[in-house]
Structures are given as C-alpha cells and as structure tokens.
C-alpha positions in Angstrom: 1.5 29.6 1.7 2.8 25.9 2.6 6.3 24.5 2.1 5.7 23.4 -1.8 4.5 27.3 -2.3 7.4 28.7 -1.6 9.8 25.7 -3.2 7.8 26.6 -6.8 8.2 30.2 -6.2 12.2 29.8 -5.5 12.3 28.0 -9.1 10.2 30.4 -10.7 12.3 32.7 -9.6 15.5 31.2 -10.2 14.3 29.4 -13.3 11.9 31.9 -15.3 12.6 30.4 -18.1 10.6 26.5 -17.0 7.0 26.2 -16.4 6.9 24.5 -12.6 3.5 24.6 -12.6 3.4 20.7 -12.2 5.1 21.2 -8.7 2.3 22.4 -7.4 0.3 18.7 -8.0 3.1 16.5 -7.7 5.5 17.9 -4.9 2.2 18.0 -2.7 1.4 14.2 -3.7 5.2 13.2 -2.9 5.2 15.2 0.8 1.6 13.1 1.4 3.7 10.4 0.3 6.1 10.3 2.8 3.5 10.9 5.8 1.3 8.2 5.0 4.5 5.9 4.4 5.1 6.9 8.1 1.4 5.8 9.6 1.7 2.9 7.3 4.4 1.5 8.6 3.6 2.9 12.5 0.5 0.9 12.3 1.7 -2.0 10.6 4.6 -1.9 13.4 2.4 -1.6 16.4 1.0 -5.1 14.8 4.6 -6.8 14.6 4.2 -6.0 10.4 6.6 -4.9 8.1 4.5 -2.9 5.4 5.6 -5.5 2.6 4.2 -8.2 5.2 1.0 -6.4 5.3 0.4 -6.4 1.4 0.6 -10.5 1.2 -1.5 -10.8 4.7 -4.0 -8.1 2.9 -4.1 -10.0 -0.6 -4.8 -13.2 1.0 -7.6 -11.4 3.2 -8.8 -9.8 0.9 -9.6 -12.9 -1.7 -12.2 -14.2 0.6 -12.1 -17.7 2.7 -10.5 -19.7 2.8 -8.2 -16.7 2.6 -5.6 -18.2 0.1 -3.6 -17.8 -3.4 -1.1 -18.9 -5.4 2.1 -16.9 -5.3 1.7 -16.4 -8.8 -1.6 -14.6 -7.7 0.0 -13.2 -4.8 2.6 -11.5 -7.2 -0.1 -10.4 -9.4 -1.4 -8.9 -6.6 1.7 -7.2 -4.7 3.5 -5.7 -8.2 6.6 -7.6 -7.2 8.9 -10.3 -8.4 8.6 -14.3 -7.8 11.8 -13.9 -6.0 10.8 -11.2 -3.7 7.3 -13.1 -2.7 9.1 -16.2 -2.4 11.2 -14.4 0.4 8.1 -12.7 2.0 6.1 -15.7 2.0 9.5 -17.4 3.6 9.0 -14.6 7.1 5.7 -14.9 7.0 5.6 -19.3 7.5 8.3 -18.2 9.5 6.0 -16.1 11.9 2.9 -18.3 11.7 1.0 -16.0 10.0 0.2 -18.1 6.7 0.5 -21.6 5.6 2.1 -23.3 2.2 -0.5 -26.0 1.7 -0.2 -28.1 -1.8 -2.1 -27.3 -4.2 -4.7 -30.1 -5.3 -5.1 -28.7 -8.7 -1.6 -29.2 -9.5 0.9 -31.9 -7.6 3.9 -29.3 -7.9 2.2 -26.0 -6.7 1.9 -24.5 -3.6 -1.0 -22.2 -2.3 -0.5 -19.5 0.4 -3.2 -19.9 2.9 -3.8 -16.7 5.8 -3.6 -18.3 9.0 -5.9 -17.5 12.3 -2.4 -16.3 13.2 -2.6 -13.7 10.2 -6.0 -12.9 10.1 -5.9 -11.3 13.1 -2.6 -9.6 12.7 -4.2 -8.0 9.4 -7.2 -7.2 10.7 -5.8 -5.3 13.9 -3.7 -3.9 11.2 -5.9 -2.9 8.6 -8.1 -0.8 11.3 -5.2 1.2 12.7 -4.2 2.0 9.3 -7.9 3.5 8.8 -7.7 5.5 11.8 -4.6 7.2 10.8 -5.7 7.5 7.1 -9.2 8.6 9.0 -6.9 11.2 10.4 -4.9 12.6 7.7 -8.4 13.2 5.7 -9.7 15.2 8.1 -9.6 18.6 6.9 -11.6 16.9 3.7 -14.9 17.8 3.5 -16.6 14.3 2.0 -16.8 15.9 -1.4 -13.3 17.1 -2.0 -12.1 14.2 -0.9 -14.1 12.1 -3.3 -12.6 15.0 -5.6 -9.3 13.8 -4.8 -9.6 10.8 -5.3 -11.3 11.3 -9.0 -8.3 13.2 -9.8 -6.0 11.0 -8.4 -7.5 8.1 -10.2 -7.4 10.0 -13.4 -3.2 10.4 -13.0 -2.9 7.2 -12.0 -4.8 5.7 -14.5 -1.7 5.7 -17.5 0.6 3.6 -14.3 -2.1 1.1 -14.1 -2.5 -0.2 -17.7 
C-alpha cells in the first residue's frame, strides 16, 4: 500500500456512500505533480531559470533558427495572457537571454529572438531536466511507460481542445 491507498480507504471508510474510485488515478497524478514541480524548478534553478522563464526560452528553441516568435506566438505557445508574456519577456531582455528585434513584416511588431545567452541557458537546462525526469521513470519498464503516457494522453485529451 502507498500513501493514496490508504487516503481512498479512509474515505471509503468514512464515506461508504461515494465511489472514490477516481482517487486512485488522480491523487497519484497530483502527488507526481508536485515531485516533478520540484525537479523542474531545481533544474531550471541550478541554470539561474525560473520555470516560467524556461517555457519562453523552450518555445523560442524549440521553433527552430533563428530561434524567434512573436509574443502572440509565444502566448500561443505558453497558455498564458499578453500581459503575463509581456512581463516575462521584460526579465528575460533584462537577463540577456533573448532579444526584441522589430519585426520586418509589420513596422509596429516586435519578435522575441533566443539569444546565444539563452540558448545555452535552455539547453543546460533542458538536459538536467531529462536527467531528473530520466530518474523519476525509472521503475518504468519502456512499455508501461509508453502505457502511461497513452493513458495520460487520453485524459488529457478533453483539456487540450
């Protein structure tokens, strides 16, 4: 028995009357939750990121040279508000780790560009966050993690629409 085995069973005994059953799915999913949040942000920190710094440096890396986007892209990209990138992309010009460069295709845009600065910062980044994830997984043969990661997708699936 782990911890979310014996939190369903206090329900179902103090609750007969509820099916808990979901618990046993989704209680799991939010404990995982909080320990990758942890090695997220440990390895993002031992690279002078903040995990919301991480998602624009990875968006921008991950479009391909010349490693840049509009912040309307970069929103698109991040699931958060014009305001909110506006402030990130504010820290990250602030730390050298991307450029506001006009954008030629339209005199009053901008275009967020990944600087050497940031390229390295999200690489070093990226590949302590693999080890760690490398590490959690562990105790995953190959196939139940690609399991997982069908069901996952699956339950995921209605948030992404």
């Amino acid at each position: 028995m782990d911890d979310v085995d014996r939190l369903v069973a206090a329900w179902q005994h103090e609750r007969p009357d509820l099916d808990v059953s979901p618990m046993h799915v989704l209680s799991r999913v939010t404990r995982l939750a909080l320990h990758l949040d942890r090695a997220r942000k440990k390895a993002f920190a031992d690279h002078g990121l903040e995990p919301s710094e991480f998602d624009v440096l990875s968006a921008l890396r991950r479009a391909g040279s010349p490693y840049q986007l509009s912040p309307g892209q970069l929103v698109q990209e991040t699931l958060v508000t014009s305001g909110t990138m506006t402030n990130r992309v504010d820290r990250l010009v602030g730390k050298g780790l991307v450029d506001r460069l006009p954008d030629p295709a339209d005199r009053r845009g901008v275009q967020v560009r990944l600087s050497a600065s940031g390229k390295i910062a999200v690489d070093g980044a990226l590949d302590a966050l693999l080890s760690h994830e490398h590490a959690l997984l562990v105790d995953l043969s190959p196939a139940d993690a690609s399991s997982l990661a069908d069901a996952l997708r699956t339950l995921s699936h209605r948030f992404d629409r």
